[in-house]
N, C-alpha and C positions, 0 to 999 in steps of 0.2 A: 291541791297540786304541791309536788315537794319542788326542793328551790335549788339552782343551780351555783355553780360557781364561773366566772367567768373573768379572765384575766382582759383587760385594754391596755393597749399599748397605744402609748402616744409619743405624737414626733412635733417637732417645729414648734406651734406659736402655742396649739394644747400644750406640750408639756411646760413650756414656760410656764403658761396662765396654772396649768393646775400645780407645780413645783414639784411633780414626779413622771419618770418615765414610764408608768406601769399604775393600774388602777387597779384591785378587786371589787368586783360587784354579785353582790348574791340576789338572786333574780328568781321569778317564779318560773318551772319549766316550759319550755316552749316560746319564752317570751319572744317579741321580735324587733328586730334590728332599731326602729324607731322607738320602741317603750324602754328598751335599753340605751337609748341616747338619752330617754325624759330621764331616767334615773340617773346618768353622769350628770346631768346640767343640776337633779336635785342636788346631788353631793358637791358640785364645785358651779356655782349659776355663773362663774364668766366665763367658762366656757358655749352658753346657749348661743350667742351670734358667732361663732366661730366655725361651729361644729355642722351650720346650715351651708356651708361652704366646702364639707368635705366629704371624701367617699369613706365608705366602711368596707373593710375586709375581715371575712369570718374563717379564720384557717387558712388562709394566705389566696381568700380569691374575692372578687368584687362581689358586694350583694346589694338588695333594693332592701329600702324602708322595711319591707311588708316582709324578709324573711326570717327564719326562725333560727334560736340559736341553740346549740345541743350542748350540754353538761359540758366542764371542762375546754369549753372551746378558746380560744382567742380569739379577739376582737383587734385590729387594730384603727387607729385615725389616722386615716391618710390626707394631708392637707391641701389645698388647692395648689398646683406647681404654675410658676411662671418663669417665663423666659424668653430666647428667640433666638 
């Protein structure tokens, strides 16, 4: 399989923890949304409890664990919101 490129963007308590607003990760094609989160926690491990907390958007829409991500996509962290 050839390998992707995939931009993450992070907001809130991720970009704190990892010290950048924006991640590169090159990934094998097709990878999905969960094997792409194991790879951010390998590149920066204090983000793994953080990131069980939040949703993932793939080109600006909500996805599950299990979906796939295509070449060039964005990724972003979207973090748990609270309020009231």
């Amino acid at each position: 399989m050839s390998q992707i490129k995939v931009q993450v963007l992070l907001f809130a308590k991720a970009q704190e923890l990892a010290g950048s607003s924006t991640l590169e990760i090159l990934a094998e094609q097709g990878i999905a949304v969960s094997d792409l989160l194991d790879l951010i926690t390998q590149k920066i491990p204090a983000l793994a409890p953080y990131l069980k907390h939040c949703r993932i958007a793939v080109d600006r829409e909500f996805q599950s664990l299990d979906s796939t991500i295509a070449q060039d996509a964005e990724v972003a962290i979207i973090p748990p919101v609270s309020g009231g």
